[in-house]
N, C-alpha and C positions, 0 to 999 in steps of 0.2 A: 693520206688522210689521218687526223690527230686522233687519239681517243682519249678520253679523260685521265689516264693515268699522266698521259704527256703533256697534254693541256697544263693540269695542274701541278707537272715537276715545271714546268714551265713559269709558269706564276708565283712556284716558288723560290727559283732564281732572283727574278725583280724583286721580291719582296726580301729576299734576302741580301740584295744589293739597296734597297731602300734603308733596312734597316741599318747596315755599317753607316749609310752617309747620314742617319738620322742621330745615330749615338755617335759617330767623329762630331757633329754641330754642336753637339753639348757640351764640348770641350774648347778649352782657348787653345792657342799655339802653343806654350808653352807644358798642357797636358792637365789645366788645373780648371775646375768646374766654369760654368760660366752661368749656374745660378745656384742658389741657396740649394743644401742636402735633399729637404722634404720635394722642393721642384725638380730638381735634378730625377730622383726616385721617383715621381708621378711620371715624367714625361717618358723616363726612361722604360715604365709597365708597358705603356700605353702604345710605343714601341714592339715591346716584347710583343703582348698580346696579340696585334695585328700580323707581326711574323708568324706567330702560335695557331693563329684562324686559319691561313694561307696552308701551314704544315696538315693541319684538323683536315682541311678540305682536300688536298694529296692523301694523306692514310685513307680516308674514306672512300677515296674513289679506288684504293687498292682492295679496299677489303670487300667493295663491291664487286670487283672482277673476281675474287678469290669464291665468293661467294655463288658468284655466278657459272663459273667453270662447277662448284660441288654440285649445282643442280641440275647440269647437264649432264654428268657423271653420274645422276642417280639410275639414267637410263641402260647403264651399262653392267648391270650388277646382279642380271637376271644368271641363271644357271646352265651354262655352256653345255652340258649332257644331255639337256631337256632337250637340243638338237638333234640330239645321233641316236640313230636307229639303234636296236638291242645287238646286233650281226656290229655294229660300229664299236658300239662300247666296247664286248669283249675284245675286239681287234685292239681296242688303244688300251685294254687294261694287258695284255700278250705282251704289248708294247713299250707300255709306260717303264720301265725298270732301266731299258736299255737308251732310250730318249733321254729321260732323266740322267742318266750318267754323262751324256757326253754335253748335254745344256750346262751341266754344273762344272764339267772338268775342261770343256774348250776355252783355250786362250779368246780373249772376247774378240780382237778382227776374226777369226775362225768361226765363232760362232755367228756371229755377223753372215759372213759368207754362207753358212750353212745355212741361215734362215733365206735368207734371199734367194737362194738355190730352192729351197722349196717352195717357197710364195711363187717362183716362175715356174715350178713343175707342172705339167700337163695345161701349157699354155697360158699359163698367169691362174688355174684353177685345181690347185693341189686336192687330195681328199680330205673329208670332213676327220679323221683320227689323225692323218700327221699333224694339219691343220692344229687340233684341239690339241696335242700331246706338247709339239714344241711352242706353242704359243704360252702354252700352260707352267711348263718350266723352264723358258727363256725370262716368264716372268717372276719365276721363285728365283731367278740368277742377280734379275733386277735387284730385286728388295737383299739378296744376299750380300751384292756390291756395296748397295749404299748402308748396310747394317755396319759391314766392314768399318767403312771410311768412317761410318759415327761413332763405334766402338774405339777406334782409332784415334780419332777425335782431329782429322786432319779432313780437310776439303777436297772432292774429287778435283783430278788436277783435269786443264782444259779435254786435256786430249783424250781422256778417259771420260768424263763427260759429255763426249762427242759421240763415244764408239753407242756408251748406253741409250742416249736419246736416238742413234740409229737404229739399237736393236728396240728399244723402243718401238718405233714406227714399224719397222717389221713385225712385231707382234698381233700390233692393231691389223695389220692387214691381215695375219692369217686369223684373227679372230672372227674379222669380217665374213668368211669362208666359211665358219660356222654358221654365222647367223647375220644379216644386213645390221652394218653398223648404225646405229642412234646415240643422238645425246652430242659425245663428243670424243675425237680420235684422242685416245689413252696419251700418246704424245703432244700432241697439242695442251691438252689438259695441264699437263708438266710444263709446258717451256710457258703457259699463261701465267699459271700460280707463280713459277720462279721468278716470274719478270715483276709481280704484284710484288712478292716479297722483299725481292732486289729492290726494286723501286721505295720502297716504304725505309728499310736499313739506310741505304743510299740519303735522303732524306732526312731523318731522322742525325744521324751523324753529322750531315752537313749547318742541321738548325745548332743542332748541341754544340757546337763546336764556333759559332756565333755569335749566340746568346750567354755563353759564358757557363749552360749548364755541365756542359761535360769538365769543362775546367772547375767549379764549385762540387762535383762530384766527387772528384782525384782529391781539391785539397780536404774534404770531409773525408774521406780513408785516410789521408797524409797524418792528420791532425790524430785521427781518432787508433791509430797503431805508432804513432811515434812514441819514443819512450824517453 
């Protein structure tokens, strides 16, 4: 089943194949207008703009889901300790020191493993402190990865993308083990936004690249640093 993100990269294909065969028409065989400058420039807006609606109408339905996913995500932001009994807390504050060392120091398939190992403990229902401890800083490892890679200023590569959005999903579970999940799974929430976003870059680069804006963009820097 479509959903409007796909719908509308959908329609913007066709219109992006409309538009080539409407500005090739403007042109004779040999490459030279086939009406006056001023008509040439009208027909050619009038083009543009109608590609420009089609792109309008893609972003928007991205930033609709982008939107949509934060609201569901409002649900999730309540306080994880308002769970656990006063006998819990101190057990995962005992805890916490030695948890945290090894969420931030395990090679990430390890830490993987280790969380799946406890999501399955005592029959897929581990306790409410290992629960809250490794979920808690499996997810200070998350934001630590991806700080990296932006610091770095390089893109997580597939494979490593892969292992996150697993520990990802193990996370959500054992938060769930806290308290019954609402709203919407922490991973899910990620692979929606990235697809809205992807989809929107995706898009956006393929109109500019069409339309002539990204090439009038390059030769405005060309122009404006040549010496």
């Amino acid at each position: 089943m479509s959903d409007l993100i796909e719908t509308t990269a959908e329609e913007v294909t066709v219109a992006l194949d409309k538009f080539e065969r409407g500005k090739s028409a403007l042109f004779r065989p040999d490459g030279t207008m086939k009406y006056s400058e001023a008509e040439h420039n009208e027909l050619l807006i009038g083009l543009t703009e109608r590609l420009h609606g089609v792109a309008e109408r893609h972003h928007d339905a991205a930033e609709a889901e982008v939107a949509l996913v934060q609201r569901l995500q409002e649900a999730e932001h309540d306080d994880p300790t308002m769970h656990l009994t006063p006998a819990e807390l101190q057990l995962a504050n005992a805890r916490s020191q030695f948890v945290r060392e090894d969420a931030m120091g395990l090679p990430l398939p390890q830490l993987l493993t280790r969380l799946r190992g406890i999501a399955a403990a005592s029959g897929g229902k581990p306790d409410k402190t290992q629960a809250f401890l490794w979920s808690r800083y499996a997810h200070q490892r998350l934001e630590s990865e991806a700080e990296t890679a932006q610091a770095a200023g390089k893109p997580l590569q597939p494979a490593q993308r892969e292992q996150l959005d697993s520990i990802d999903a193990e996370v959500s579970k054992l938060r769930a083990v806290i308290a019954p999940a609402s709203g919407i799974d922490a991973a899910e929430a990620r692979r929606r936004v990235r697809r809205a976003r992807d989809a929107q870059r995706a898009m956006h680069a393929r109109v500019s690249e069409v339309d002539g804006s990204k090439e009038a963009l390059l030769a405005a820097g060309r122009a404006r640093y040549s010496f």
